[in-house]
C-alpha distance (Angstrom), angle and dihedral (degrees) to the residues before:
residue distance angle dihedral
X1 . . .
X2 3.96 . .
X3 4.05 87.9 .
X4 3.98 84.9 94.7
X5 3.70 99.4 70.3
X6 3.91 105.3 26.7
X7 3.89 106.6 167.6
X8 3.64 82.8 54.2
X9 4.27 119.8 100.6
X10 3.60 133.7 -154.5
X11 3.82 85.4 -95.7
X12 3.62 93.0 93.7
X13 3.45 95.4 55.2
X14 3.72 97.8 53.0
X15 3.54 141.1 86.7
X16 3.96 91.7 -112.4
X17 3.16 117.7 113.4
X18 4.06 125.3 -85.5
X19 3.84 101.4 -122.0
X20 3.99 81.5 61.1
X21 4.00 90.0 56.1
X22 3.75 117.5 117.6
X23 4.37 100.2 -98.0
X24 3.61 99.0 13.3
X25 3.68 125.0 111.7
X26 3.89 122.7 -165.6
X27 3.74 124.5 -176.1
X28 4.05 121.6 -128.7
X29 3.90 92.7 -77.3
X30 3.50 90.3 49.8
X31 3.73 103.4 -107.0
X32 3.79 113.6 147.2
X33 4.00 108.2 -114.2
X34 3.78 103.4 167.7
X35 3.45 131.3 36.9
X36 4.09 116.5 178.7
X37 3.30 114.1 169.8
X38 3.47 92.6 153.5
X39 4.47 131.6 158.3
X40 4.17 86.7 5.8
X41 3.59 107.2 116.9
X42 3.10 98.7 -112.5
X43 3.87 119.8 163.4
X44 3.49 149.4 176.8
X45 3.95 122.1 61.8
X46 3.60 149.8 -32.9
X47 3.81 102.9 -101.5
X48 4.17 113.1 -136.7
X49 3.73 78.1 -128.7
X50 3.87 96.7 77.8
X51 3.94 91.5 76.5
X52 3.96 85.1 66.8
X53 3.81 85.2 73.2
X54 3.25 97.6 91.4
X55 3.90 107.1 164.6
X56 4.31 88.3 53.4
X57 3.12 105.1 131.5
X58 3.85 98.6 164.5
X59 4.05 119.2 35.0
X60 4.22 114.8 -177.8
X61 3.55 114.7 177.7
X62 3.55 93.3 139.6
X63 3.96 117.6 138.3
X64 3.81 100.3 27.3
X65 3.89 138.7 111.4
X66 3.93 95.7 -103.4
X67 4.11 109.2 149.7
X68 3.49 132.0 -178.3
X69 3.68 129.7 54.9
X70 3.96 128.6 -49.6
X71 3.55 100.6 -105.7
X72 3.99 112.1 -125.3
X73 4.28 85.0 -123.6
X74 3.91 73.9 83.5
X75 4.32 88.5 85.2
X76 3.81 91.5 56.6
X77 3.90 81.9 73.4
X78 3.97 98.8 92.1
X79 3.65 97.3 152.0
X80 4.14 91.6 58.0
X81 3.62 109.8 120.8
X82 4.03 96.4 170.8
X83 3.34 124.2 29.9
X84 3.81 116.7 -172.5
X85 4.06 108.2 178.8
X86 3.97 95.2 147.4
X87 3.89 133.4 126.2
X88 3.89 96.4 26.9
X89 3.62 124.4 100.2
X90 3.71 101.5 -105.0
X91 4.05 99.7 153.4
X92 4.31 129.0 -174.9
X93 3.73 122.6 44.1
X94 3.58 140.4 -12.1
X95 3.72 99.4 -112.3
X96 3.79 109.1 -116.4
X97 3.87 88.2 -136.1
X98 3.95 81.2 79.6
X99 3.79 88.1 92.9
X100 3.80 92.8 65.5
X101 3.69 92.4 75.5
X102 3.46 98.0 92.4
X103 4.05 95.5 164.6
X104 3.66 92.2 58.1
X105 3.76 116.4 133.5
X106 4.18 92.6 159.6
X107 3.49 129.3 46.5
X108 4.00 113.1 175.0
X109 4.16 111.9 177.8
X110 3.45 94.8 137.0
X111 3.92 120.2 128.9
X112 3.47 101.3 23.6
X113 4.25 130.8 93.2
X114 3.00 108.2 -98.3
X115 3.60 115.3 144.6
X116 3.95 148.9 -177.5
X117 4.01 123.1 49.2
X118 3.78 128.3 -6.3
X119 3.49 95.5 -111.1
X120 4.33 107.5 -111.1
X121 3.89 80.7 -141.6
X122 3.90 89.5 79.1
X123 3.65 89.4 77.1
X124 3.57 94.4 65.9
X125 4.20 88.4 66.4
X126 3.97 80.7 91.3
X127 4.38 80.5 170.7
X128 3.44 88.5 64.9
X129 4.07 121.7 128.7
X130 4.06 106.3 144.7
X131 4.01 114.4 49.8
X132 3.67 124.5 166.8
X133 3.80 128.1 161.1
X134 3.76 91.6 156.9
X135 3.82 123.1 148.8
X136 3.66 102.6 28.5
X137 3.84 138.3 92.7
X138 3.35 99.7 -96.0
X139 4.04 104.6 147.2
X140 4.05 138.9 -176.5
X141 3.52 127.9 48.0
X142 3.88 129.7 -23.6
X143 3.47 102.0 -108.0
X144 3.98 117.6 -107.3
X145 3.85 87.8 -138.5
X146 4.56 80.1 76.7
X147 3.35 92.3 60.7
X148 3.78 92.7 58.6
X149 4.13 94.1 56.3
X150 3.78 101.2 110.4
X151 3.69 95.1 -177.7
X152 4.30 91.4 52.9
X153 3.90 111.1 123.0
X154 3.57 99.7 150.2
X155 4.31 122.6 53.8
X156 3.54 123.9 -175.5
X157 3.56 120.4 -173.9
X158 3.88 110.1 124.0
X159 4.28 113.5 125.4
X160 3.67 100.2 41.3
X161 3.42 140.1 104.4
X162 4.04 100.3 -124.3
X163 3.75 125.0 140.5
X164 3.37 147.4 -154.9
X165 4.12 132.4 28.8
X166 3.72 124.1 -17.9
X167 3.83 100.0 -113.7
């Protein structure tokens, strides 16, 4: 029944159109820009889809039941200025695509379980002022490419399993 997705209205099951669905934002040509689907229970996974979006500008999934990995179609997003993945259950890598997102300001992975390297590619988000990877299983060094974000103010890296100096 409709118990499984309760912030959710009859909106998205109509023929109206999407820029009038309940956390959806759409600029004047139509062109989705935000998408905050945020603390809804919403599960499942990332569809490769999502990098067709290309006018987001603002992505909040954060505090959901998403699994799986975040598909690399993510980078095709080049408009995203906040990117708010964290508290899900997205597992593997950070896609290395991640350093396409050249806009970004806010980068939310924390709490997931996600694991392996912190991709060096992170340091080319040059835009980048809010960073937290904490709580996963993230492990090896901090990349040195961190160290060179000038515009950093906030560094999450607590709950992992990294090593070595912080860049």
């Amino acid at each position: 029944g409709g118990d499984s997705l309760p912030k959710f209205d009859n909106d998205w099951l109509t023929i109206s159109s999407h820029c009038d669905w309940r956390d959806v934002n759409c600029n004047e040509d139509g062109r989705v820009t935000a998408l905050k689907i945020y603390n809804s229970k919403m599960h499942g996974t990332l569809p490769t889809e999502i990098g067709n979006l290309k006018g987001l500008r603002d992505l909040n999934l954060v505090h959901n039941e998403l699994v799986g990995p975040i598909p690399s179609e993510i980078g095709n997003l080049q408009q995203l200025d906040s990117l708010g993945l964290g508290e899900n259950k997205f597992s593997g890598p950070i896609p290395s695509e991640i350093g396409h997102l050249q806009q970004l300001t806010y980068l939310h992975l924390g709490v997931n379980k996600l694991s392996g390297p912190i991709p060096s590619e992170i340091g080319h988000l040059q835009q980048l002022e809010i960073l937290s990877l904490r709580e996963n299983s993230f492990s090896g060094p901090i990349p040195s490419e961190i160290g060179q974000l000038q515009q950093l103010e906030s560094l999450s890296l607590d709950g992992n399993e990294i090593s070595g100096p912080i860049p």
